[in-house]
C-alpha positions as CSV (number, residue, x, y, z in Angstrom):
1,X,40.2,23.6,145.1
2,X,41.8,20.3,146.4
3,X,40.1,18.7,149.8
4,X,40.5,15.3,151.4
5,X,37.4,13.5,150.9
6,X,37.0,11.2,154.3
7,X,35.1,8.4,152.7
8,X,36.7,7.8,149.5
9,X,40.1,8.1,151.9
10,X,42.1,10.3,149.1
11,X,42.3,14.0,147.7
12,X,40.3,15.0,144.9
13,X,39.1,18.2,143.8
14,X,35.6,19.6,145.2
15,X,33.0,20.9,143.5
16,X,30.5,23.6,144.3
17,X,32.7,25.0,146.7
18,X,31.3,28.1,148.5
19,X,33.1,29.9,151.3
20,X,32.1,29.4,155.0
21,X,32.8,30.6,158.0
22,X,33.1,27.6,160.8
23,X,31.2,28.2,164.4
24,X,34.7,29.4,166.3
25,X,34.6,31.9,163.2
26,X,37.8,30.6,161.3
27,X,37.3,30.9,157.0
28,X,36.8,27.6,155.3
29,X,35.8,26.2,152.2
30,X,33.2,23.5,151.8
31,X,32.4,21.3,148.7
32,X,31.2,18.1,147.3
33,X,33.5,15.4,146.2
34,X,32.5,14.7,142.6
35,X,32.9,10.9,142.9
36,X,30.9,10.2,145.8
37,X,29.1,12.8,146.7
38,X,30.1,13.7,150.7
39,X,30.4,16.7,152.7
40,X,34.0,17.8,152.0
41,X,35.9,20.5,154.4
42,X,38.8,22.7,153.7
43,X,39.9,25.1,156.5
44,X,41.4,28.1,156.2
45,X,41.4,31.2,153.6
46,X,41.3,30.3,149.9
């Protein structure tokens, strides 16, 4: 799955994604970005 990653400023594909649900209970996916290794966020249902 494709996420924006915030630090390298671009989209790349995450890695170890897992499925979350966020504190206001809205479905999101969260993964690594494979180049630099941040937190990144994707919201809504994959």
């Amino acid at each position: 799955m494709e996420g924006y990653c915030m630090k390298c400023r671009t989209k790349r594909e995450m890695k170890n994604t897992k499925q979350i649900t966020m504190k206001n209970g809205r479905p999101a996916t969260q993964g690594v970005c494979p180049v630099c290794g941040t937190k990144m966020f994707k919201i809504g249902k994959s």
